[in-house]
C-alpha positions in Angstrom: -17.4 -7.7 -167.9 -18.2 -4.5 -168.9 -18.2 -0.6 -167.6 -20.1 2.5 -167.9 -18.9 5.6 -169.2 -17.4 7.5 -166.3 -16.6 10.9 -165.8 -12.6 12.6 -166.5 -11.6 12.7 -163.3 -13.0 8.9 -162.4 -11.2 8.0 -165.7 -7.8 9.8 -164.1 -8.3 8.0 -160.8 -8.3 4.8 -162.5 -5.2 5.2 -164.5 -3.6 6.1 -161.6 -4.6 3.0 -159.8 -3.8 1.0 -162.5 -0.5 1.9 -162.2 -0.1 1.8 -158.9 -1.4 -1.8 -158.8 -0.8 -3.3 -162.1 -2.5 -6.4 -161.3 -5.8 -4.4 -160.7 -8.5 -5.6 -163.1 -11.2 -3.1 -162.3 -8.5 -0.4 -162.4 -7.3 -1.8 -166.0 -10.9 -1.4 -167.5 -11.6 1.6 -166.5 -8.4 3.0 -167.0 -9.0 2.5 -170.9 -12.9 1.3 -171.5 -14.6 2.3 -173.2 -12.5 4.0 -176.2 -12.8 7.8 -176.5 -10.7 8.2 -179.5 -9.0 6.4 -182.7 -5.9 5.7 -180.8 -6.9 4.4 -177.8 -9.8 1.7 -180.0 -6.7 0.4 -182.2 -4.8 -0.6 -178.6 -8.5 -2.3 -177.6 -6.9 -5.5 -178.8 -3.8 -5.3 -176.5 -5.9 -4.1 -173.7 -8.4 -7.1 -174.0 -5.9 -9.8 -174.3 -4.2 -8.2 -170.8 -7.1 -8.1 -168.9 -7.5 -11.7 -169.9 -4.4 -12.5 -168.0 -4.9 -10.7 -165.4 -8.6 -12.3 -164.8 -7.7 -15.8 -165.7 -10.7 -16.1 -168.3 -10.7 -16.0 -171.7 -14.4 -15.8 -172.1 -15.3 -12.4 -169.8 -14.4 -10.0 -172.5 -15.1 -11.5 -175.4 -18.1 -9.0 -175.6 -15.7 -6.3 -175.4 -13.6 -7.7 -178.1 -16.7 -7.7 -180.7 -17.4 -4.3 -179.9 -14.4 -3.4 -180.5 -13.8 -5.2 -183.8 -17.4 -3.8 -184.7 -16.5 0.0 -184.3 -13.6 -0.2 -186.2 -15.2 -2.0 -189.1 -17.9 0.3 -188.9 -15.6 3.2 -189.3 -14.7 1.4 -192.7 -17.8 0.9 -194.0 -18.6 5.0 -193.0 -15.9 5.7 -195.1 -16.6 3.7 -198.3 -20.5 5.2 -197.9 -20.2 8.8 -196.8 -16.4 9.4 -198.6 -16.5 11.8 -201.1 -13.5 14.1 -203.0 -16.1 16.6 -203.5 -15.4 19.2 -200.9 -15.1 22.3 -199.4 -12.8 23.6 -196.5 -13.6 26.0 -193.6 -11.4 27.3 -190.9 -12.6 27.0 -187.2 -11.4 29.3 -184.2 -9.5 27.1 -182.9 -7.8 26.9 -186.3 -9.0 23.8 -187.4 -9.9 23.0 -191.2 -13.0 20.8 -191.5 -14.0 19.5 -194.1 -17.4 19.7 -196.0 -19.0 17.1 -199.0 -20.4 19.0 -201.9 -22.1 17.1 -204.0 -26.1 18.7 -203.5 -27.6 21.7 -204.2 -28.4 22.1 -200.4 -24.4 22.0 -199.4 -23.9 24.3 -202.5 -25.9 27.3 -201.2 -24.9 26.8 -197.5 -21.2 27.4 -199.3 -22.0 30.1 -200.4 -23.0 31.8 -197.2 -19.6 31.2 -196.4 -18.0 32.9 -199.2 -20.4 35.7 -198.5 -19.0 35.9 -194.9 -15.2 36.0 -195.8 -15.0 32.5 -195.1 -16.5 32.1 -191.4 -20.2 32.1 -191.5 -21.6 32.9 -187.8 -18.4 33.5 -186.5 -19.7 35.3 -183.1 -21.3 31.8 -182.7 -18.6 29.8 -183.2 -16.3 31.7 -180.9 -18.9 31.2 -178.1 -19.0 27.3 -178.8 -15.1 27.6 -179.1 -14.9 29.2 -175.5 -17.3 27.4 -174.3 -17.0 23.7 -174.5 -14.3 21.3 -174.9 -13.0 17.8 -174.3 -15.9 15.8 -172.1 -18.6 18.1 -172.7 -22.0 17.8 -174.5 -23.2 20.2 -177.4 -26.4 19.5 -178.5 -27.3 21.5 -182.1 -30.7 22.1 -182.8 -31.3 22.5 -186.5 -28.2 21.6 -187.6 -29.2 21.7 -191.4 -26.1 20.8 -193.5 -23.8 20.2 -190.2 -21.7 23.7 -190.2 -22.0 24.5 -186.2 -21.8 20.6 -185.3 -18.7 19.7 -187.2 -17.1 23.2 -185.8 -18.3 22.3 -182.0 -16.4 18.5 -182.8 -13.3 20.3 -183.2 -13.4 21.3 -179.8 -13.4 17.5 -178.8 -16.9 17.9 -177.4 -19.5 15.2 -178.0 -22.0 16.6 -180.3 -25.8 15.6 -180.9 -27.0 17.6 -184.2 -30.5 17.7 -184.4 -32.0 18.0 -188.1 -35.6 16.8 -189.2 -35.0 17.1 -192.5 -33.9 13.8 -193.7 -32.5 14.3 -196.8 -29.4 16.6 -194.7 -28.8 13.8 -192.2 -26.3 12.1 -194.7 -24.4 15.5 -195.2 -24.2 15.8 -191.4 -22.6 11.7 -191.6 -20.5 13.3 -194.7 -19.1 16.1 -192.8 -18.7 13.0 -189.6 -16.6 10.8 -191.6 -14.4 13.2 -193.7 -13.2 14.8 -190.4 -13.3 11.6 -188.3 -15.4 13.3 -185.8 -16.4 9.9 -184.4 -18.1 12.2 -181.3 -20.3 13.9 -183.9 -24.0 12.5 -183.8 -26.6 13.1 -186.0 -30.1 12.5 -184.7 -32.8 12.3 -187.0 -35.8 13.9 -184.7 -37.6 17.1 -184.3 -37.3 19.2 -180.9 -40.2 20.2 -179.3 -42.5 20.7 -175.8 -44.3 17.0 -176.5 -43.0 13.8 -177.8 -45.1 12.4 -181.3 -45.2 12.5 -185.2 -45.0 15.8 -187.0 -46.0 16.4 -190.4 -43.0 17.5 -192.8 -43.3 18.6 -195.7 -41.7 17.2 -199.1 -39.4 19.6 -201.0 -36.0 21.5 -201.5 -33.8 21.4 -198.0 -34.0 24.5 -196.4 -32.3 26.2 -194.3 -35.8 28.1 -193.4 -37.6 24.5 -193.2 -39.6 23.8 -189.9 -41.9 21.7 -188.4 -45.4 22.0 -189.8 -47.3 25.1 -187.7 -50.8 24.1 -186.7 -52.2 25.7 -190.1 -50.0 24.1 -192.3 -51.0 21.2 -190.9 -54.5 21.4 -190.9 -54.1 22.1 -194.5 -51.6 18.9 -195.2 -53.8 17.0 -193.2 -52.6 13.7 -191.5 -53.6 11.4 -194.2 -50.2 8.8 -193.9 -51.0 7.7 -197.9 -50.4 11.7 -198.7 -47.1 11.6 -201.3 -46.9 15.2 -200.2 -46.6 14.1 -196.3 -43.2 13.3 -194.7 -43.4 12.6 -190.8 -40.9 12.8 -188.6 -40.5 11.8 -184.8 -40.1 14.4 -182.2 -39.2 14.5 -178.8 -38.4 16.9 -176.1 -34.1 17.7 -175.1 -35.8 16.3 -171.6 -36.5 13.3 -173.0 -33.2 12.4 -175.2 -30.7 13.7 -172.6 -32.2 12.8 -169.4 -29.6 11.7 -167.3 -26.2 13.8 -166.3 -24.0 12.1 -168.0 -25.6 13.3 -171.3 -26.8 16.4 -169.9 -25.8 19.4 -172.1 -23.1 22.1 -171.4 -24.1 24.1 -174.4 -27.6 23.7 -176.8 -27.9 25.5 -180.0 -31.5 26.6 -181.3 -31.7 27.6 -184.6 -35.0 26.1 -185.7 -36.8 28.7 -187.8 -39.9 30.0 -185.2 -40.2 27.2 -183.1 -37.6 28.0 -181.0 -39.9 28.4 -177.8 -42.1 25.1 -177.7 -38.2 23.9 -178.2 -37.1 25.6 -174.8 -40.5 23.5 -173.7 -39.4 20.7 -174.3 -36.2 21.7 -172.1 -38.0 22.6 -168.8 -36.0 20.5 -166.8 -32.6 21.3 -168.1 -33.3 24.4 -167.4 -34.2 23.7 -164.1 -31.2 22.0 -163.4 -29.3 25.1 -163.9 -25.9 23.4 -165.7 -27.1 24.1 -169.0 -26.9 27.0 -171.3 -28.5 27.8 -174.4 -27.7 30.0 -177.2 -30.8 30.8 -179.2 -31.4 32.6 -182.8 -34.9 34.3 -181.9 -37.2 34.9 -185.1 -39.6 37.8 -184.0 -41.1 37.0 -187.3 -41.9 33.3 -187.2 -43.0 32.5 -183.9 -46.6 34.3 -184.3 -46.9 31.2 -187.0 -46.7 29.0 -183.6 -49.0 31.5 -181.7 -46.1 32.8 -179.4 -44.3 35.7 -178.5 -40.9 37.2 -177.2 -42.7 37.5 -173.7 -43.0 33.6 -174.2 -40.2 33.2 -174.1 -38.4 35.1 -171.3 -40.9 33.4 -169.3 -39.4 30.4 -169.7 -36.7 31.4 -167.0 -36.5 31.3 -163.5 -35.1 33.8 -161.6 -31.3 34.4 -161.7 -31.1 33.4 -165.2 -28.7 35.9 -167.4 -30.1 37.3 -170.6 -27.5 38.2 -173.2 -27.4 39.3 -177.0 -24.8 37.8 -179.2 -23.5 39.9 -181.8 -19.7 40.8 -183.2 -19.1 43.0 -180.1 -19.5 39.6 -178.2 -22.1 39.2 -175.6 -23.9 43.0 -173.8 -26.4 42.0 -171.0 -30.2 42.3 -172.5 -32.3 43.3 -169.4 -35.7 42.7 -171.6 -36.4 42.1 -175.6 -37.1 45.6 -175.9 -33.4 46.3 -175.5 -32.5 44.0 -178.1 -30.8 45.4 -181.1 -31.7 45.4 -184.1 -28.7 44.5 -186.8 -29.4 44.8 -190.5 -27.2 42.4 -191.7 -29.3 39.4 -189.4 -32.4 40.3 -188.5 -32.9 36.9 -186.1 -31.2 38.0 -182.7 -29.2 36.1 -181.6 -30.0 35.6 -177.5 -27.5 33.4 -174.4 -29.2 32.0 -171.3 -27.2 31.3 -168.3 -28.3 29.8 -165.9 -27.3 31.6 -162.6 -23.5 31.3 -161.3 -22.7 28.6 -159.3 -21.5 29.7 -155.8 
């Protein structure tokens, strides 16, 4: 017997039922199944062994029971891989201190950033995420690089997806998971984009300024597969991985060096839905590589959507990209969609 992940408020209804009627079965599952939390997965064994009695079989949930015992070893064998005492500590809005591994050269110069930024790096970002989304809600983190805006958004008890494409920083992102025990924190080796296939990547130092091959990087690469300079990588569209409400996003990040438009192509019907809102770091710079423009991208949404630009002042309504403004201390934009209020 098994059930699916229901929303909060179905979650609250249950519990209520289940204590009204104590000998309710369905009402006992879904009261506590699956686990969202530590706690609640180290009373799965109690749980189990109840609902046994209550259903007069001893066999029903015995797929529940190796779940169970699964997760919890798995969160031992996380902690023996991805444990480290190499670390660093940053403070989140909320006032949470995560924790970060630093054992590569990659997580080295990302700390420094911090140290350059008196200690919170993107801080007008994080207070957005912080205000934003919360317990039951999905953040999704496009170009999460080392894990920084993921392992801040988990704080908030959001489930987070981070999306990185370089391989080499998806361990870092499991690092920064398992120090924290931000067992909601997901990293997803893929690259975002407006078609679903095999990119090119190029082998060399992590990057925060790494990105999918542009056409004429490619064409210069080539697709040769026995290439030791080639890397590939899958990608797929945000419509593809999160295609059902349950997983749709509250919140998605973009940070992914020029690309951010086919990105927001890839996102056409999330958009269209009209639940999701996206925070984007525009590079005026780097999206002529892709053969786009700001225009591009404002086309992108439909009427009603609300334009914004992020900066320390907080958000100040952008009526078109010629209003942006400029700011010599990041020279990406930082831009919010919303989608239009609902009534």
């Amino acid at each position: 017997m098994t059930a699916n992940r229901l929303p909060a408020e179905m979650r609250t209804i249950a519990r209520r039922a289940a204590v009204l009627e104590p000998a309710n079965v369905q009402a006992t599952l879904h009261a506590a199944w699956p686990p969202h939390d530590r706690a609640v997965l180290a009373r799965t064994d109690g749980l189990i062994k109840r609902l046994r009695v209550l259903a007069g079989d001893n066999t029903a949930f015995t797929y529940m029971d190796a779940r169970a015992w699964a997760t919890q070893e798995n969160s031992k064998l996380r902690a023996e891989r991805y444990g480290t005492e190499k670390v660093w500590q940053a403070v989140a809005p909320n006032g949470r201190q995560v924790s970060f591994p630093l054992e590569t050269a990659a997580a080295e110069a990302f700390k420094s950033l911090i140290d350059e930024s008196g200690g919170m790096y993107e801080r007008p970002l994080l207070n957005l995420i912080d205000q934003r989304v919360g317990l039951g809600d999905v953040f999704i983190d496009v170009g999460a690089h080392v894990g920084y805006v993921s392992a801040m958004a988990a704080t908030t008890g959001a489930t987070v997806f981070a999306i990185e494409f370089q391989r080499e920083l998806i361990p870092l992102i499991e690092q920064a998971a398992t120090l924290n025990e931000f067992d909601l924190l997901r990293p997803l080796h893929v690259g975002a984009s407006q078609a679903a296939g095999l990119s090119v990547a190029m082998r060399g130092h992590l990057s925060p300024g790494q990105k999918l091959e542009t056409a004429l990087s490619r064409k210069m690469l080539g697709d040769d597969p026995a290439s030791v300079l080639n890397d590939y990588v899958p990608v797929m569209t945000l419509d593809q991985l999160f295609d059902n409400d349950l997983l749709a996003p509250k919140l998605v990040k973009i940070d992914v060096e020029g690309h951010e438009i086919g990105v927001l192509e890839g996102a056409r019907g999330l958009i269209a839905r009209g639940k999701t809102s996206f925070v984007v770091e525009f590079h005026p710079h780097l999206v002529t590589a892709y053969g786009r423009s700001a225009d591009d991208l404002i086309a992108l949404l439909p009427a009603g959507w609300r334009t914004s630009q992020l900066s320390d002042d907080g958000l100040a309504a952008l009526p078109s990209m010629k209003d942006v403004v400029p700011d010599i201390r990041d020279p990406n934009p930082k831009l919010v969609f919303d989608p239009p209020r609902q009534e």
